[in-house]
N, C-alpha and C positions, 0 to 999 in steps of 0.2 A: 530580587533575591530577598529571602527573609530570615533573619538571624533570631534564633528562640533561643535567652539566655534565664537562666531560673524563673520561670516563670512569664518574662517580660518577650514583647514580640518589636523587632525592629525593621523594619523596613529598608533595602538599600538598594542604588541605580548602582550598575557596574556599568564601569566605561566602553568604549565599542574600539577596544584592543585583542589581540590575540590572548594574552595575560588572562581577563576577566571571562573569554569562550572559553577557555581550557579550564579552569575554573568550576562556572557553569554545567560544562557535562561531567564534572564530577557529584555533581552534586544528585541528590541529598545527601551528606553525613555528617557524621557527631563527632567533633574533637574535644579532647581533655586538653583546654588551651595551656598552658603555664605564663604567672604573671612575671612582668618584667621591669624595672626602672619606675615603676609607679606609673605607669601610663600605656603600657599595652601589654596585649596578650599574643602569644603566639606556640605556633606549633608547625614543626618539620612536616611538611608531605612527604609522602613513599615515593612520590612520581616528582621528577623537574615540570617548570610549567614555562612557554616562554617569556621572558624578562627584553625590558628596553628601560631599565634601570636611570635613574638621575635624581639629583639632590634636590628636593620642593623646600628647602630652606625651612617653611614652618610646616608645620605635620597637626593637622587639627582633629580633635575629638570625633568619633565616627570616619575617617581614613582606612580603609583597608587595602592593605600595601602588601608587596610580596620582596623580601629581604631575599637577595641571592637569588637560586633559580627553585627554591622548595620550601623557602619559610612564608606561611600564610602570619600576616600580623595583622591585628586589630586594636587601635588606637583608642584609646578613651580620655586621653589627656592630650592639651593642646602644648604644641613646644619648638622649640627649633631643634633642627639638626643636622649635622655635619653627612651623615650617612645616606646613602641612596636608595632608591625604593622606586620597585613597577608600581605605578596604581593600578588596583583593580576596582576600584569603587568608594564607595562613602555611602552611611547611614543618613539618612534622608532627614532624621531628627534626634541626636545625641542625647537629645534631653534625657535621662535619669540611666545612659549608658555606666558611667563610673559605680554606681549606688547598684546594678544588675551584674557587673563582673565583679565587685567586691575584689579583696586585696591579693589574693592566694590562686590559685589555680582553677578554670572554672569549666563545665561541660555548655558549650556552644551548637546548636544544630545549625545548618544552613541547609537551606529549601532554597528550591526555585522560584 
């Protein structure tokens, strides 16, 4: 999968879960992500996707996780947490992700 965020192109493996198929054939589209706690982005899907939900204790930079059964998240900051999360994938090289989402709300494409 490839994540185009102002400019910058990210490259990411999605796991070989139901989560990350469902996922995948939605794809290509553009969301206007909203930024969150200083370390991710996310945005509500119109559709549930299926969830097998659990605590990964730390959440790293490039994680993209599904909150609940419809919030797609994109991490950019590494941290721990109490809350649980489908994985569906990780960016392959985070490197200059935080500096590409900037602080505010950002427009994100995913391709296949």
């Amino acid at each position: 999968m490839t994540l185009t965020i102002n400019g910058a192109t990210f490259e990411a493996t999605l796991e070989d879960n139901d989560t990350a198929r469902a996922l995948a054939a939605m794809l290509p589209m553009e969301l206007e992500m909203s930024e969150l706690n200083g370390n991710e982005k996310y945005f509500y899907l119109d559709e549930s996707l299926p969830q097998n939900a659990s605590n990964p204790g730390t959440i790293n930079a490039g994680d993209v996780m599904l909150f609940g059964s419809d919030c797609l998240v994109l991490f950019y900051g590494t941290h721990s947490s109490s809350y649980s999360y489908t994985r569906i994938g990780r960016i392959d090289d985070a490197g200059g992700l935080a500096d590409a989402v900037g602080a505010r709300s950002v427009q994100v494409r995913w391709d296949k």
